[in-house]
N, CA, C and O atoms as a printed pandas DataFrame, in Angstrom:
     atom_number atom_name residue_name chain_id  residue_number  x_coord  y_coord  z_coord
0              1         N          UNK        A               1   -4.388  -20.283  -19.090
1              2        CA          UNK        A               1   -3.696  -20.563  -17.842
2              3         C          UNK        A               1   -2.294  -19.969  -17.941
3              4         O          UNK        A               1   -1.700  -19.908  -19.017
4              5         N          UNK        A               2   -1.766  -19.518  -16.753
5              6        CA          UNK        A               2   -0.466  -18.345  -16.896
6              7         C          UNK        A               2    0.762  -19.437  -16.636
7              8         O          UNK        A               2    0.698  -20.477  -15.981
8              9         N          UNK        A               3    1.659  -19.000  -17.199
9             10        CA          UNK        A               3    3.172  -19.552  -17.539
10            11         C          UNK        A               3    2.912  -20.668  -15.118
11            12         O          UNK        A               3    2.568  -21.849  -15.093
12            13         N          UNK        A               4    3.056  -20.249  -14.363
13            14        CA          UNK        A               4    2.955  -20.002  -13.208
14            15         C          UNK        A               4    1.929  -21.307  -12.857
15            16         O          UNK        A               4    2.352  -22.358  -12.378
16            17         N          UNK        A               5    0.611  -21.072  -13.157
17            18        CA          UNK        A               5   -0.314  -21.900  -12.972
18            19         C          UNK        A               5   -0.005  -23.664  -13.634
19            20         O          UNK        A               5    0.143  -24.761  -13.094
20            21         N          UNK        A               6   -0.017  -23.235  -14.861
21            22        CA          UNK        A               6    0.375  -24.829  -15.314
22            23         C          UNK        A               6    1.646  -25.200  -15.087
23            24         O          UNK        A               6    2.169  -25.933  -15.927
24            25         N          UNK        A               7    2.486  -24.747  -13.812
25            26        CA          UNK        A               7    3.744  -25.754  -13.404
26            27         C          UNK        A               7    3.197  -26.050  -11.270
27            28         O          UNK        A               7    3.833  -26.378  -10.268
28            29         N          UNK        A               8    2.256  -25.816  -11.456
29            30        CA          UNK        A               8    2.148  -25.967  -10.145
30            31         C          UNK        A               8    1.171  -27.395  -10.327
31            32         O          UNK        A               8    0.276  -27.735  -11.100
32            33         N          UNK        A               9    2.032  -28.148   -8.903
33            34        CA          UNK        A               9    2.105  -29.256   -8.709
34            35         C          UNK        A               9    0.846  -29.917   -7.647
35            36         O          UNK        A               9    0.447  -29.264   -6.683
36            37         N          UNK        A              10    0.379  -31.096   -7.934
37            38        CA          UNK        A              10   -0.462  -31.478   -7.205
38            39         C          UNK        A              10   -2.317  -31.671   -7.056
39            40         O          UNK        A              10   -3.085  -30.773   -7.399
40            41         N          UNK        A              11   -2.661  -32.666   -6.632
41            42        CA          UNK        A              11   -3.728  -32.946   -7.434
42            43         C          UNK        A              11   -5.347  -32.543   -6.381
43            44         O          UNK        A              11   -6.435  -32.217   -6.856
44            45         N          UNK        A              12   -4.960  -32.727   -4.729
45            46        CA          UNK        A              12   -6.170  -31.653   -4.625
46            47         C          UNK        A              12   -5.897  -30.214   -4.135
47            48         O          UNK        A              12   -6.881  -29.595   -3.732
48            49         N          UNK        A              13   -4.786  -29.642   -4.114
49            50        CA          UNK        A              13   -4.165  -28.063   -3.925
50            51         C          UNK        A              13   -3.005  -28.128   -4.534
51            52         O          UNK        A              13   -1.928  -28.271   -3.955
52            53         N          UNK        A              14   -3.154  -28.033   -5.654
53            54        CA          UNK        A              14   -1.703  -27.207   -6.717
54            55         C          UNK        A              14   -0.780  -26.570   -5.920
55            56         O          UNK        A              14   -1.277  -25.891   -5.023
56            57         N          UNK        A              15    0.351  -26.591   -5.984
57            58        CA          UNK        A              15    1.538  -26.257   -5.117
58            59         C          UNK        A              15    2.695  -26.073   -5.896
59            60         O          UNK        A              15    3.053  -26.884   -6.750
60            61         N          UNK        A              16    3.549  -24.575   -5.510
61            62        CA          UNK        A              16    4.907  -24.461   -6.289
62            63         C          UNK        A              16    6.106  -24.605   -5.034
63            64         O          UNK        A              16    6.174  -24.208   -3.871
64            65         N          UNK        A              17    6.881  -25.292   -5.827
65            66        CA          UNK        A              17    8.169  -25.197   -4.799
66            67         C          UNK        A              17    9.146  -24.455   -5.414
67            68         O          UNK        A              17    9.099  -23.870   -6.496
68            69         N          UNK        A              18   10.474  -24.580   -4.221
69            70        CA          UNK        A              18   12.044  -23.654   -5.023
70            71         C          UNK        A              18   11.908  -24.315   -6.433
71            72         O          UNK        A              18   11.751  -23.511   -7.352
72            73         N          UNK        A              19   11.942  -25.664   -6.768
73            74        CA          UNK        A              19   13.036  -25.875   -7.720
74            75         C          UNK        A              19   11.973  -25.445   -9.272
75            76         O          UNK        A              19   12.380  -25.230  -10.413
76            77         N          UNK        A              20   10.500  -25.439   -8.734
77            78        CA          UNK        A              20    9.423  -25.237   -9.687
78            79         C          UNK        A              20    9.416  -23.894  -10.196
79            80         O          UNK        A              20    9.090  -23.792  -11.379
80            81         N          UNK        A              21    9.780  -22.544   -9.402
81            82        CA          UNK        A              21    9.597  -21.116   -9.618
82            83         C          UNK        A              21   11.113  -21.364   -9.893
83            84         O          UNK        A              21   11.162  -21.368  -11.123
84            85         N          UNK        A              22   12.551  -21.603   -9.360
85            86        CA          UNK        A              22   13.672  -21.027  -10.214
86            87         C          UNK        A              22   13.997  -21.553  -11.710
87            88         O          UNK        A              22   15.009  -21.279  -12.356
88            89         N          UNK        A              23   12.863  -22.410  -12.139
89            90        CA          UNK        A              23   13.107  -22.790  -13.560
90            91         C          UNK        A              23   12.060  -21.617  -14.159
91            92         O          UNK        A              23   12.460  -21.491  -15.316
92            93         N          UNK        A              24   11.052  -20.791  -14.001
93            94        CA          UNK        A              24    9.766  -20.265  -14.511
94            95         C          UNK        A              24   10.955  -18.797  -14.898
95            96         O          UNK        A              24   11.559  -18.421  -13.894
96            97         N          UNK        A              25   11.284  -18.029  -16.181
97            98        CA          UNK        A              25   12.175  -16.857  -16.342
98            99         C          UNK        A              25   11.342  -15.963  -15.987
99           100         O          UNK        A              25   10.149  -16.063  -16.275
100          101         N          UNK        A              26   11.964  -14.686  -15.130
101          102        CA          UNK        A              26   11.312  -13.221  -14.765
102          103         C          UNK        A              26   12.068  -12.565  -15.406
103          104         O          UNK        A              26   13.259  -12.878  -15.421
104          105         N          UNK        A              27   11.596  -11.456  -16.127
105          106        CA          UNK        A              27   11.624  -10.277  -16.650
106          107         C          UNK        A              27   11.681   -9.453  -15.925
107          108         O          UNK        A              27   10.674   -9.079  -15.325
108          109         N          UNK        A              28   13.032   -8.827  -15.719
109          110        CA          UNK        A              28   12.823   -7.715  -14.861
110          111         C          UNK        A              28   13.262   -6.171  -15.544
111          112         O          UNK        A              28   14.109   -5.997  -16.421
112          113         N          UNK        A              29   12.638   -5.391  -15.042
113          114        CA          UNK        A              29   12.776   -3.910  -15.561
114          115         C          UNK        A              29   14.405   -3.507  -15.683
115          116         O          UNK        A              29   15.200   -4.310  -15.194
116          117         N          UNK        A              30   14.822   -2.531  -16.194
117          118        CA          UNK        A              30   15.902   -2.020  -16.231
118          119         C          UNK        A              30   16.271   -1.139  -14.526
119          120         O          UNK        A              30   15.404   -0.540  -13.890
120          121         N          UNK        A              31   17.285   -1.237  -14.223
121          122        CA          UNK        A              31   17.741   -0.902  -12.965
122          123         C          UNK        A              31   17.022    1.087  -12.467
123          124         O          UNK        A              31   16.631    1.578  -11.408
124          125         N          UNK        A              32   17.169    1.602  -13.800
125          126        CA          UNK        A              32   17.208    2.948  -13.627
126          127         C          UNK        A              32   15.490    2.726  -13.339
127          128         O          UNK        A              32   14.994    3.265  -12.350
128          129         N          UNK        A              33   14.766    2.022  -14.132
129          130        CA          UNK        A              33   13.346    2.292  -14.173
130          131         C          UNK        A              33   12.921    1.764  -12.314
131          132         O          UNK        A              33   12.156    2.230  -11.469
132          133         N          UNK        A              34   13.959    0.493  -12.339
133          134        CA          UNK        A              34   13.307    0.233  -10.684
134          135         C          UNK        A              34   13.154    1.373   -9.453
135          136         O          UNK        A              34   12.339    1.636   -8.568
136          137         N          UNK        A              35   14.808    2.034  -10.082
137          138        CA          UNK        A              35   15.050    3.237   -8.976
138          139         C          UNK        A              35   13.973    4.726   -8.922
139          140         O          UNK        A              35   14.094    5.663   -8.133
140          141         N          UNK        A              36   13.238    4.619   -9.695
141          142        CA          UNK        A              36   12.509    5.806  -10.972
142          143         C          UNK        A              36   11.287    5.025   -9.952
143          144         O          UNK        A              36   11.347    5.794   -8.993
144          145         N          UNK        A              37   10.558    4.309   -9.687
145          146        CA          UNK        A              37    9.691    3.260   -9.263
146          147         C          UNK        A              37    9.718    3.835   -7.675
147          148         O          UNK        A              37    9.044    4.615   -7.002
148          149         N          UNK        A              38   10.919    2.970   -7.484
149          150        CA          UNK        A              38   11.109    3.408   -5.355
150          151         C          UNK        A              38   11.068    4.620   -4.761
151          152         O          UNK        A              38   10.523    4.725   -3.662
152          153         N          UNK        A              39   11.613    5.674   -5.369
153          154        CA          UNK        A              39   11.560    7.219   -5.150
154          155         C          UNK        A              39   10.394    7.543   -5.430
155          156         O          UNK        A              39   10.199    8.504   -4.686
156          157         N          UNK        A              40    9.283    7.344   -6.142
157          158        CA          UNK        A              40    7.930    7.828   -6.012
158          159         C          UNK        A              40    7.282    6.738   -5.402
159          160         O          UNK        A              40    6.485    7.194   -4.583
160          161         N          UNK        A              41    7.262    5.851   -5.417
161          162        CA          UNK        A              41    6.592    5.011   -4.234
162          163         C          UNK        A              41    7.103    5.112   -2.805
163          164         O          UNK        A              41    6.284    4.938   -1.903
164          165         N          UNK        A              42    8.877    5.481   -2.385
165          166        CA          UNK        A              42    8.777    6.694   -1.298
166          167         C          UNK        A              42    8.257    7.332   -0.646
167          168         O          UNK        A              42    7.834    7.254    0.507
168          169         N          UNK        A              43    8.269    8.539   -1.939
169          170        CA          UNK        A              43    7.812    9.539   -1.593
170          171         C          UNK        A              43    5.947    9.286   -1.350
171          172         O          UNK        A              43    5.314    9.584   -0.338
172          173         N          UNK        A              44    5.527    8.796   -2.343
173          174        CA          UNK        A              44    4.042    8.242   -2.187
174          175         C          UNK        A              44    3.445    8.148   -0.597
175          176         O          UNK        A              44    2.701    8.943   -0.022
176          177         N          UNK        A              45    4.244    6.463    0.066
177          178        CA          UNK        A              45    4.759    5.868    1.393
178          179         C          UNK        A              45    4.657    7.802    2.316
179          180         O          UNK        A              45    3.675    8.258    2.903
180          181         N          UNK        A              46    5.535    8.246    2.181
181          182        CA          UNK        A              46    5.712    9.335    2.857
182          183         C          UNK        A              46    4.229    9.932    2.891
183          184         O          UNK        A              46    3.324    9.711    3.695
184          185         N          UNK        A              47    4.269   10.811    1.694
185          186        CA          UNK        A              47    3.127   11.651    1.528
186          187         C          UNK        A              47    1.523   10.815    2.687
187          188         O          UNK        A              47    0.907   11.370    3.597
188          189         N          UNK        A              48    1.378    9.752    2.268
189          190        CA          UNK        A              48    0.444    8.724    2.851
190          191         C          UNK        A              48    0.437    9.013    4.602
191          192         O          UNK        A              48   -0.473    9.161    5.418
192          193         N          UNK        A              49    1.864    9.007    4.694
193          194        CA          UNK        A              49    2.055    8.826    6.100
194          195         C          UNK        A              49    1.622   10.468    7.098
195          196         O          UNK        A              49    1.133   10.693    8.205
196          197         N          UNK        A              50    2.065   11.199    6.105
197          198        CA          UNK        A              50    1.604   12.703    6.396
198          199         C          UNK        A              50    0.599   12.837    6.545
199          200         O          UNK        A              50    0.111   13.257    7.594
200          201         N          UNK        A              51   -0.310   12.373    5.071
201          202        CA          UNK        A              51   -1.978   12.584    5.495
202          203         C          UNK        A              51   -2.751   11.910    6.590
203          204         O          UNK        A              51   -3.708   12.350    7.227
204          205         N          UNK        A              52   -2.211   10.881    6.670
205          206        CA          UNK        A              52   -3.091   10.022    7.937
206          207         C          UNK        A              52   -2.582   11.090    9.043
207          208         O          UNK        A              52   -3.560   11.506    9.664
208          209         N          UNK        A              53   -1.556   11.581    9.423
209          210        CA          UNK        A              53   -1.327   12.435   10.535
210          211         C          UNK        A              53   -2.140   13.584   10.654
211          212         O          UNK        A              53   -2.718   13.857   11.706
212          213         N          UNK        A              54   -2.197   14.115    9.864
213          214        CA          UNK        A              54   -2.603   15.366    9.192
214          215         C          UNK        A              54   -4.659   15.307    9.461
215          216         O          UNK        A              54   -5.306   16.322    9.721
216          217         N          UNK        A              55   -5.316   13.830    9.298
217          218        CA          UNK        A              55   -6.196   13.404    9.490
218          219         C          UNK        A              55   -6.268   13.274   10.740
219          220         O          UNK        A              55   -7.352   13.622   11.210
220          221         N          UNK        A              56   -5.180   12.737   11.768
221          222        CA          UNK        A              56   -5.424   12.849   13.287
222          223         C          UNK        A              56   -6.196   13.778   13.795
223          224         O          UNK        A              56   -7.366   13.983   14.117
224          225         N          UNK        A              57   -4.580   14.554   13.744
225          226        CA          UNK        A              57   -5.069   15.402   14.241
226          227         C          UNK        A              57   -6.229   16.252   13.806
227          228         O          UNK        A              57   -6.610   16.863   14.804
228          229         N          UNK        A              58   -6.862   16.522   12.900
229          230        CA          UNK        A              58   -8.195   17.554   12.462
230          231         C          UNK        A              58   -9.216   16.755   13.357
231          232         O          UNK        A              58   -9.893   17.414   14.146
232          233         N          UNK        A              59   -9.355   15.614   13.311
233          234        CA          UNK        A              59  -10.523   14.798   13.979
234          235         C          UNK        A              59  -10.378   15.027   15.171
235          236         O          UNK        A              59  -11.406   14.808   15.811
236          237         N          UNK        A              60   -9.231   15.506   15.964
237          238        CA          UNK        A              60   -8.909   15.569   17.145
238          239         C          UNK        A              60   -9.718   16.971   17.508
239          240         O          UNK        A              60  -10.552   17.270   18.363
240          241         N          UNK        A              61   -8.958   17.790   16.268
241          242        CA          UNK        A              61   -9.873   19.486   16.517
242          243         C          UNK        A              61  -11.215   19.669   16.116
243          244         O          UNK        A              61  -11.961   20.464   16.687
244          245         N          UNK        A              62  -11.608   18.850   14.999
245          246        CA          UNK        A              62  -13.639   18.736   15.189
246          247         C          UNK        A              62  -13.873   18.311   16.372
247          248         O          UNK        A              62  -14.508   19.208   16.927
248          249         N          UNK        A              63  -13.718   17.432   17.096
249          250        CA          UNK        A              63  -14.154   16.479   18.498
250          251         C          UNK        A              63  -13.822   17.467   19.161
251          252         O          UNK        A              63  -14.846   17.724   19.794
252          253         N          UNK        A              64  -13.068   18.194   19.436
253          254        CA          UNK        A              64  -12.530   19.305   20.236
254          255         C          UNK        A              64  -13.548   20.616   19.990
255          256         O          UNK        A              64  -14.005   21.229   20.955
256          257         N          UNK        A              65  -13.830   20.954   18.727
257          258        CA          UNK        A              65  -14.199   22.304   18.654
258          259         C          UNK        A              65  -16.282   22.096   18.701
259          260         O          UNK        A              65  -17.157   22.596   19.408
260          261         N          UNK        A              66  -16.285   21.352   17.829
261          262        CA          UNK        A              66  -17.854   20.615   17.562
262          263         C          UNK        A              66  -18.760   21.239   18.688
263          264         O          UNK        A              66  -19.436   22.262   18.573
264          265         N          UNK        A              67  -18.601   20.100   20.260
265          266        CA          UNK        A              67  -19.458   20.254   20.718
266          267         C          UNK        A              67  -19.379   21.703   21.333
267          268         O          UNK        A              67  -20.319   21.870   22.111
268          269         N          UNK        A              68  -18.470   22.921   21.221
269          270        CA          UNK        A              68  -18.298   24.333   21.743
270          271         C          UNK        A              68  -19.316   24.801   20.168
271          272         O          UNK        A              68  -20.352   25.466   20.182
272          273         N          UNK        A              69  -18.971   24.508   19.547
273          274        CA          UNK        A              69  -19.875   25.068   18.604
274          275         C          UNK        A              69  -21.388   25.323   18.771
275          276         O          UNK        A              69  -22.047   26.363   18.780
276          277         N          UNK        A              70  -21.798   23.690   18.933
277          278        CA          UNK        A              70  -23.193   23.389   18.722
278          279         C          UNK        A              70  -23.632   24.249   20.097
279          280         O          UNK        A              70  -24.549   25.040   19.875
280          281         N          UNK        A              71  -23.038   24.227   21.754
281          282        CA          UNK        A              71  -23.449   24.426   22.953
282          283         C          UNK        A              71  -23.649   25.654   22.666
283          284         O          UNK        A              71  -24.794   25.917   23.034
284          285         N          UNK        A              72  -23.009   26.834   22.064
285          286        CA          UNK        A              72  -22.849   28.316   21.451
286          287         C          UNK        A              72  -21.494   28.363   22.711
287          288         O          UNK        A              72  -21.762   29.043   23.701
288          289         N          UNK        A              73  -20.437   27.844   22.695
289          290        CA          UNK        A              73  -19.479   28.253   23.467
290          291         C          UNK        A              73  -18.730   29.466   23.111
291          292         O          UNK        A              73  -18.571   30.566   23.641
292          293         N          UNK        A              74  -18.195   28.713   21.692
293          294        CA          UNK        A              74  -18.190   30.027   20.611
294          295         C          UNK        A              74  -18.779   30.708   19.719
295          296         O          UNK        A              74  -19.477   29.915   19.087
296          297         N          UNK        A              75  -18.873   31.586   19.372
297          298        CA          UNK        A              75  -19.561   32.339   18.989
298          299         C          UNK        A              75  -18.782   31.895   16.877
299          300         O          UNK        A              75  -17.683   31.653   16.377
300          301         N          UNK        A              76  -20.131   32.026   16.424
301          302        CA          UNK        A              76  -20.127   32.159   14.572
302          303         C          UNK        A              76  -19.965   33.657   14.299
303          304         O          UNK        A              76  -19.926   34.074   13.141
């Protein structure tokens, strides 16, 4: 059972409050490693946001081009 689990309170739904989690110590990373962290999860965030666009629109141009294809609108 984790540091977390055996301070939570209560007997038919276990429950943490403020004063239960600001006694439990966190470990936190060094400042440079957090910043090292946010700039590729950023950029990640970003990149993500590109491809879903990037996915729009193509689905937009199969649905668009498809049925000219199959009809022989255009030519192969």
């Amino acid at each position: 059972m984790g540091i977390i689990a055996a301070r939570a309170q209560g007997a038919i739904m276990p429950n943490l409050n403020l004063s239960i989690l600001s006694d439990i110590p966190l470990t936190l990373a060094p400042k440079t490693l957090q910043d090292m962290f946010d700039e590729m999860a950023t950029n990640n965030d970003r990149l993500i946001k590109i491809l879903h666009e990037q996915n729009a629109r193509l689905t937009k141009a199969r649905d668009l081009l498809l049925p000219r294809l199959m009809n022989g609108t255009i030519p192969v």
